[in-house]
N, C-alpha and C positions, 0 to 999 in steps of 0.2 A: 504494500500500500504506500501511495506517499505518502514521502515524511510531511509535507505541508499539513496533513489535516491534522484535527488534533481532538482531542480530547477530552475538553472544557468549551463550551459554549458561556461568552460574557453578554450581559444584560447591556444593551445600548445605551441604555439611561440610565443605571446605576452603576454600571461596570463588575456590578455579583456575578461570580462566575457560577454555573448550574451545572449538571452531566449533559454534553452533547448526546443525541439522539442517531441511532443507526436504524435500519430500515433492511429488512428480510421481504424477500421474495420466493415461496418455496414452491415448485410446483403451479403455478397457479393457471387456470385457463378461465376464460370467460364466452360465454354465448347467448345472443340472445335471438330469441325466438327459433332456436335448434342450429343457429350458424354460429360458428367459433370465430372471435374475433382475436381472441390472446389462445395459447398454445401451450402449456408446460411451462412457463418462464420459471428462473430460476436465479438468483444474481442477488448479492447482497451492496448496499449504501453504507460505509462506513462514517463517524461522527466529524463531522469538519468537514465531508469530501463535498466536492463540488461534482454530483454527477450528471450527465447529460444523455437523453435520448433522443437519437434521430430516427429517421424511417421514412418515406415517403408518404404521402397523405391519404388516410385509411388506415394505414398497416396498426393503429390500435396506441398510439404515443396518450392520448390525450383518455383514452380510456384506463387505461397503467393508472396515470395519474391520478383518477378521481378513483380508484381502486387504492393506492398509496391514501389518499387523503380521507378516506373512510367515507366516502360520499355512494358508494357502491359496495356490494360485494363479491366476490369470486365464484364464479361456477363451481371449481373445485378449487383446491388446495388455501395457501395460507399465506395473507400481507401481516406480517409486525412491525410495529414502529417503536421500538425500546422493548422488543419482546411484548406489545399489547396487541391486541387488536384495532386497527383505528376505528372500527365501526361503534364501540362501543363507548357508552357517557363516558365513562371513569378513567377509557385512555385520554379523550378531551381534557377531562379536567386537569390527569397529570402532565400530558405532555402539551407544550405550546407550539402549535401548528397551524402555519399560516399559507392559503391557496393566492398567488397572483394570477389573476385570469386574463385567458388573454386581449376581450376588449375591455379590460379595465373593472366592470362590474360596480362603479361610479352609480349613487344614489342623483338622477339627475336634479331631482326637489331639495337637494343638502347642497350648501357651497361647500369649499375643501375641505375646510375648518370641524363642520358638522359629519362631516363624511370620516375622518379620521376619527371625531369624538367618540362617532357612534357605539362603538366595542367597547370602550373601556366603559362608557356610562351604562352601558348595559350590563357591564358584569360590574359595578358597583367598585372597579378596581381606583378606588381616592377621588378625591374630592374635585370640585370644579378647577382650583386652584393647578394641583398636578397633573393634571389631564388637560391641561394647557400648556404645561411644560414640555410633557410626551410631547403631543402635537408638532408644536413647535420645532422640537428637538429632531421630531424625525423629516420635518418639512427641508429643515435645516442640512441635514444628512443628505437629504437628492439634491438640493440648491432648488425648491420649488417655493422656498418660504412666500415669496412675493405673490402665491397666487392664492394666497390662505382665505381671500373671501371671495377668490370668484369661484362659479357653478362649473361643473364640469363639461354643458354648453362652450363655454368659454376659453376652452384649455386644446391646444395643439394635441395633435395624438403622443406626442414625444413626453408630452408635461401631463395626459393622460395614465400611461405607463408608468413616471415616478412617481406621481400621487400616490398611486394604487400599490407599488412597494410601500411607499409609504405609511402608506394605512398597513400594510400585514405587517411594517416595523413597530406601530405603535402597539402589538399585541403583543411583543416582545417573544419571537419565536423562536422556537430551539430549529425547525424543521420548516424550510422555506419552501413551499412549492411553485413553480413559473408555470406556465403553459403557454408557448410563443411569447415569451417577451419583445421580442423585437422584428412581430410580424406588423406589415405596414407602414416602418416608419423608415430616414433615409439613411445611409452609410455611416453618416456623422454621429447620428440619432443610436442606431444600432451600436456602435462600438463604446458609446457611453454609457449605454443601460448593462452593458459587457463588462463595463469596466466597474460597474455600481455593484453587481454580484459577485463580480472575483472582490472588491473592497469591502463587501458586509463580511465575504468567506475570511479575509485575510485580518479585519479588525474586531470583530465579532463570533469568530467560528460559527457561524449558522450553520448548520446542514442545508444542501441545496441539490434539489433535484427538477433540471430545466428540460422542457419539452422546447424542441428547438428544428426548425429547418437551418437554421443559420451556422454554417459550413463555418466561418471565423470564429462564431461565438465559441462553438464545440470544440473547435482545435486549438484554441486560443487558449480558453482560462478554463475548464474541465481538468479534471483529475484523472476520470475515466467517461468514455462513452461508449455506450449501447447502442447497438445499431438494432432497430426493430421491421422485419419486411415480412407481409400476409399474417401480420400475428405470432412472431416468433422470434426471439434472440440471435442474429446470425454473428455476430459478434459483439466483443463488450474488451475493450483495452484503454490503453492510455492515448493522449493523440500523435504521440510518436510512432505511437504500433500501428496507428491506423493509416498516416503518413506514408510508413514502408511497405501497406500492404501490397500483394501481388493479388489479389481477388479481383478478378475482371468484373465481378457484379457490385464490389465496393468500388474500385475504381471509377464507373461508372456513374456509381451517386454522388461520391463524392468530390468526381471532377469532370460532370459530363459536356460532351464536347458539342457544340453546335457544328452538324453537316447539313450544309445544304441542296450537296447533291445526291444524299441520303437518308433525308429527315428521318427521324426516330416515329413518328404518330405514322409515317407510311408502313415502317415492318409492322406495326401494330394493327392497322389496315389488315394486312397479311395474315395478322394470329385469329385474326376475330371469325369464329364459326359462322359455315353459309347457314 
């Protein structure tokens, strides 16, 4: 495992350090309505690690995840998050786990302000006082302080996406989850929201597990990545390994080429049953 991750996850706002949270995948497959969308997966999240899954779109990234996040559960087998079940209250309660979604999931009738409030006053965690501090603190941390009262109307898709870290900072999480962070936004946009998750991992220890098309994000600042294609694990390394690979069908995703005396949707033409 890398030596980067670690073993303690610190409090943003207080700087208490807590036990970082690992994350078990055993087994597990998903199907719905008799079609298997996940396959046998099996791969474990170390505490600190920053991991990342790709796959081409369908192949099941974004189902993993609300599978991880306890918002689902498993046809068969078994997700742990610190050894719990996420499905269940009493893992909520103990372990703090936060979903960024991917369009944001922005209360449009709250400004930013009330948008980040919203969790802590709901669970009764301090008073008005400190829960302006959180706020603040975590506006502070993406540099969105300035947009603390306008409506998420209002907000670039760029300053959308930090908000919405944002707010899963102010819940102060052991276990970060993304889904497409940095779909739809531009090159600049993209390597800054990169740079804001390898910075929570490197100052914070968060656990962090990103759903990701973004080829840089993944090789960039990942620890390890999972490649996911029809619902199955076809590899899972560091991005050096995946760098050197010789697999003509990673190669492919990873660095596909534009022909245009051979477009790719023509062989596909070709595969499709009369």
């Amino acid at each position: 495992m890398d030596s980067t991750c670690c073993s303690k996850t610190r409090n943003p706002f207080t700087g208490v350090e807590a036990n970082a949270v690992g994350v078990q995948v055993a087994g597990i497959s998903k199907s719905y309505s008799g079609v298997e969308v996940l396959t046998n997966l099996n791969f474990e999240v170390q505490p600190g690690e920053i991991f990342v899954l790709m796959g081409p779109s369908g192949s099941g990234k974004s189902v993993l995840l609300r599978l991880i996040a306890g918002l689902e559960s498993p046809t068969s087998g078994t997700v742990t998050v610190d050894g719990q079940d996420p499905c269940l209250e009493e893992t909520r309660d103990r372990v703090r786990l936060a979903l960024v979604f991917q369009a944001g999931a922005l209360f449009n009738s709250l400004n930013v302000y009330d948008n980040l409030a919203l969790y802590p006053r709901e669970h009764r965690s301090g008073d008005e006082k400190s829960i302006r501090e959180k706020v603040m603190h975590a506006l502070k941390i993406l540099s969105v302080e300035d947009a603390v009262n306008k409506f998420p109307s209002e907000l670039s898709g760029g300053m959308k996406k930090r908000v919405s870290i944002a707010r899963a900072l102010v819940m102060e999480p052991q276990l970060l989850l993304y889904d497409e962070p940095t779909s739809e936004l531009d090159p600049v946009m993209s390597a800054t929201i990169s740079e804001i998750i390898a910075t929570l991992k490197n100052e914070y220890s968060v656990t962090s597990i990103v759903v990701t098309h973004d080829r840089s994000l993944a090789l960039t600042i990942a620890n390890r990545v999972g490649i996911l294609m029809d619902g199955k694990l076809i590899t899972l390394g560091t991005p050096e390994e995946l760098k050197a690979t010789k697999d003509p069908k990673l190669i492919d995703f990873l660095h596909p080429k534009i022909d245009l005396q051979n477009p790719r949707f023509k062989k596909l033409e070709t595969q499709e049953p009369k």
